[in-house]
C-alpha positions as CSV (number, residue, x, y, z in Angstrom):
1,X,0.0,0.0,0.0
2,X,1.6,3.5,-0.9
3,X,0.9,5.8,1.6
4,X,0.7,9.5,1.2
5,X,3.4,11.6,2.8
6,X,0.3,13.5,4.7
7,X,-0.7,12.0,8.1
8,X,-4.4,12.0,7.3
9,X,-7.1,14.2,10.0
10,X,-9.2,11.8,12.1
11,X,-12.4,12.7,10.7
12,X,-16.2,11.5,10.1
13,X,-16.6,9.4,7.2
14,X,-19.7,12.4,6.3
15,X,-16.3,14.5,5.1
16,X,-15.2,11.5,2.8
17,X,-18.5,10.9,1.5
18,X,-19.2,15.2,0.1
19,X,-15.2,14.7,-1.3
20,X,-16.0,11.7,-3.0
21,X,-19.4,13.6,-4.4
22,X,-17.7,17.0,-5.4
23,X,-14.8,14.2,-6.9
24,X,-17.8,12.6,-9.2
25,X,-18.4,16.1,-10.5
26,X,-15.2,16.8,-12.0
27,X,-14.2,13.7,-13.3
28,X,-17.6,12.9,-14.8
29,X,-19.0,16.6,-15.8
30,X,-22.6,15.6,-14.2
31,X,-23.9,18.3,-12.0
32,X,-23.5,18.1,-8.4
33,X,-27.7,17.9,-8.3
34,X,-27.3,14.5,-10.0
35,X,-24.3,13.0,-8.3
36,X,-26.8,11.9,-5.8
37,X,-25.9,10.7,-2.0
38,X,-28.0,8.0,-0.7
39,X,-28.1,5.9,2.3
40,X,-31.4,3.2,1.3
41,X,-31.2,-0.3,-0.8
42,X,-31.2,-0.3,-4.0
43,X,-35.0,-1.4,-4.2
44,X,-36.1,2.0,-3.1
45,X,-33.5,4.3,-5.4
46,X,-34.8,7.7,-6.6
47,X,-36.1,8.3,-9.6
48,X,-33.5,9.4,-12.6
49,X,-34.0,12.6,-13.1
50,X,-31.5,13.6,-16.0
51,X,-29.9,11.7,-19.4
52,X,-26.8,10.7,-16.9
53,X,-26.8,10.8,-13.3
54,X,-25.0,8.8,-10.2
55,X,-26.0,7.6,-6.9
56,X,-23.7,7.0,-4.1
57,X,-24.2,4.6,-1.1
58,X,-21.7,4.3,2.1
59,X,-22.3,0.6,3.1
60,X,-20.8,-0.3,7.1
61,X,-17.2,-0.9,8.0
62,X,-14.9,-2.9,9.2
63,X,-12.2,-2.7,11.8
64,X,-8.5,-2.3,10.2
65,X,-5.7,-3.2,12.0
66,X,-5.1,-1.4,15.4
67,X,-1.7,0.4,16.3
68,X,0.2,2.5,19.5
69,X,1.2,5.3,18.2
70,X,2.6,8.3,20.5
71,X,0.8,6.9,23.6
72,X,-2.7,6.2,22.1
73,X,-4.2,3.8,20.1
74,X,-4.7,4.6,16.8
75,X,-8.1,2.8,15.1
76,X,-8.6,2.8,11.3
77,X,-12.2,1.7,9.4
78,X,-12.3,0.6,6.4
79,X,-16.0,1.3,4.9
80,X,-17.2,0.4,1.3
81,X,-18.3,3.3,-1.1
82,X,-20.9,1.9,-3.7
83,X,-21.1,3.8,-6.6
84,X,-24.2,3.5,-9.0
85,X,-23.6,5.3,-12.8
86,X,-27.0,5.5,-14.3
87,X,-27.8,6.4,-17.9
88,X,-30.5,6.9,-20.3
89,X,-30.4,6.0,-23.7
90,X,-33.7,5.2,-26.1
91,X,-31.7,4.8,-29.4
92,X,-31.4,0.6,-29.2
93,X,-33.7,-1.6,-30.3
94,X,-36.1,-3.3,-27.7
95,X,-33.9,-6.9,-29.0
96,X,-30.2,-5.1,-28.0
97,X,-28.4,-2.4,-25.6
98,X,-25.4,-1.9,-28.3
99,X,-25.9,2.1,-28.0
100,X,-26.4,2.0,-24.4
101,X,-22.9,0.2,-23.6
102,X,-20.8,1.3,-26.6
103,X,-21.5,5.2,-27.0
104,X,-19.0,7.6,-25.7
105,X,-21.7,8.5,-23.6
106,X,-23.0,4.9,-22.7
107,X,-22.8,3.2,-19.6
108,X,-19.2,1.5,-20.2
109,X,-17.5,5.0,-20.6
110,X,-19.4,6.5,-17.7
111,X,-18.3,3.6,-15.3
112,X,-14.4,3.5,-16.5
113,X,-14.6,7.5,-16.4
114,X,-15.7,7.0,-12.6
115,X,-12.9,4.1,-12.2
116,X,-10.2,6.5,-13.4
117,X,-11.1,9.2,-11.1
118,X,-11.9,7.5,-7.9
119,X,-9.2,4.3,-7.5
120,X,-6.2,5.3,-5.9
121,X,-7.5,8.8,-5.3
122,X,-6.4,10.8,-1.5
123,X,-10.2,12.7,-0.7
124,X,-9.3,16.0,0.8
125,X,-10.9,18.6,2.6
126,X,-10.8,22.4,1.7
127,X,-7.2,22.9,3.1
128,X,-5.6,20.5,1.6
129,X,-5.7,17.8,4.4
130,X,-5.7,14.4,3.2
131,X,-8.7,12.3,4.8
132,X,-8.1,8.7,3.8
133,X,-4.7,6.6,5.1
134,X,-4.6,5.0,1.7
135,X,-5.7,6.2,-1.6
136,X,-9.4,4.8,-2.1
137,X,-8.8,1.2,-3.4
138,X,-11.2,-0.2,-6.6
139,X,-12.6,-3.5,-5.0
140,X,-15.7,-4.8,-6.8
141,X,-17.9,-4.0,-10.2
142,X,-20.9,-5.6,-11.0
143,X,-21.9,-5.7,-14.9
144,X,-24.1,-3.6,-16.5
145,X,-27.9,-3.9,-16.5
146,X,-31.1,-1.8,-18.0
147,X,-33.7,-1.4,-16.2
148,X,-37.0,-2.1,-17.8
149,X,-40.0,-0.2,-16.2
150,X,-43.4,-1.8,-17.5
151,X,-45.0,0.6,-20.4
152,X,-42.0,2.4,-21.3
153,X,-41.4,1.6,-24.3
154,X,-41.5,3.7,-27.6
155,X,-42.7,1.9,-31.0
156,X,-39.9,-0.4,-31.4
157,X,-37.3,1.6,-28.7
158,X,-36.7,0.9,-25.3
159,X,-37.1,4.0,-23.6
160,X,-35.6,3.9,-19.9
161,X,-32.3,3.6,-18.3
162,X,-29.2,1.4,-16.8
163,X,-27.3,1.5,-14.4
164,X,-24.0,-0.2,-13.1
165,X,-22.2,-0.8,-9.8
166,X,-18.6,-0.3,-8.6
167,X,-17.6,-0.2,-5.0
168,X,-14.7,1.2,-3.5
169,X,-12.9,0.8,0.1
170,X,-12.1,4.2,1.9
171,X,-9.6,3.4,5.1
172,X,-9.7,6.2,7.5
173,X,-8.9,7.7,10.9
174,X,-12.7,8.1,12.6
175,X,-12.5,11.0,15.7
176,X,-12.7,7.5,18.2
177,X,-10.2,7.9,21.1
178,X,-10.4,5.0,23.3
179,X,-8.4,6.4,25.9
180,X,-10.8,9.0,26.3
181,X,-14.2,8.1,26.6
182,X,-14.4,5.5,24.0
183,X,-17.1,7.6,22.0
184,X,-16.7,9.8,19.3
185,X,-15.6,13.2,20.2
């Protein structure tokens, strides 16, 4: 694991999660209004609301490995980052998705775009401080898959959307001092 020469803040994983949105923004040019945070199952996902949009779920953590630094005992999480690229596209045929996972702007180019710009990437907050031990760390991506609502369908063209699933570990320094009070401060 290469480590950043900056000894990352103990901070809430709420600062990771609005670095990692503002992140999506740039390296995917959707809006910050579609680069959507959620924290409910996929069953219950909001609606899409543009031609390209992005949902982003924290999922629990684990415990990383424990160590004594300077007199105190130093706790890391590591918590998985799901992150859902969604796309619309009604130019396929209701027998093929070749548009929707080829196009420059199909669900394949969205995904790797999201790939490029999140693995290995320090999060950091407004002054520079890095909030992640590690770079986050590309884990897991599930294959594409449309969507097909009932009655959405144009003539012979599909008309709804896709979506796609990476996940992402995110190993951090939470604001837990056991020799304190053991609760977050």
């Amino acid at each position: 694991m290469a480590l950043s020469p900056n000894q990352p803040l103990r901070i809430g994983f709420a600062a990771i999660l609005l670095a990692i949105k503002a992140r999506l923004n740039v390296v995917t040019s959707i809006p910050l209004t579609a680069v959507k945070l959620i924290g409910r199952s996929n069953t219950t996902v909001p609606n899409l609301t543009a031609e390209r949009d992005v949902l982003v779920r924290a999922s629990g953590f684990t415990i990383g490995p424990e160590e004594f630094v300077a007199g105190r005992i130093v706790t890391q999480l590591i918590r998985t980052v799901y992150v859902f690229p969604r796309v619309r596209m009604m130019r396929d045929q209701t027998d093929r998705d070749e548009v929707w996972l080829t196009d420059p702007a199909g669900i394949f180019a969205l995904e790797e775009g999201i790939a490029n710009g999140l693995h290995e990437w320090f999060p950091m907050d407004g002054d520079k401080n890095q909030l992640t031990t590690v770079g986050l760390k590309l884990v897991k991506g599930e294959g594409a898959d449309k969507d097909i609502p009932a009655g959405k369908q144009v003539g012979n063209v599909w008309a709804g959307w896709g979506h796609s699933s990476l996940a992402f570990n995110a190993h951090y320094l939470p604001p837990i001092d056991p020799g304190a009070t053991g609760i977050l401060n």
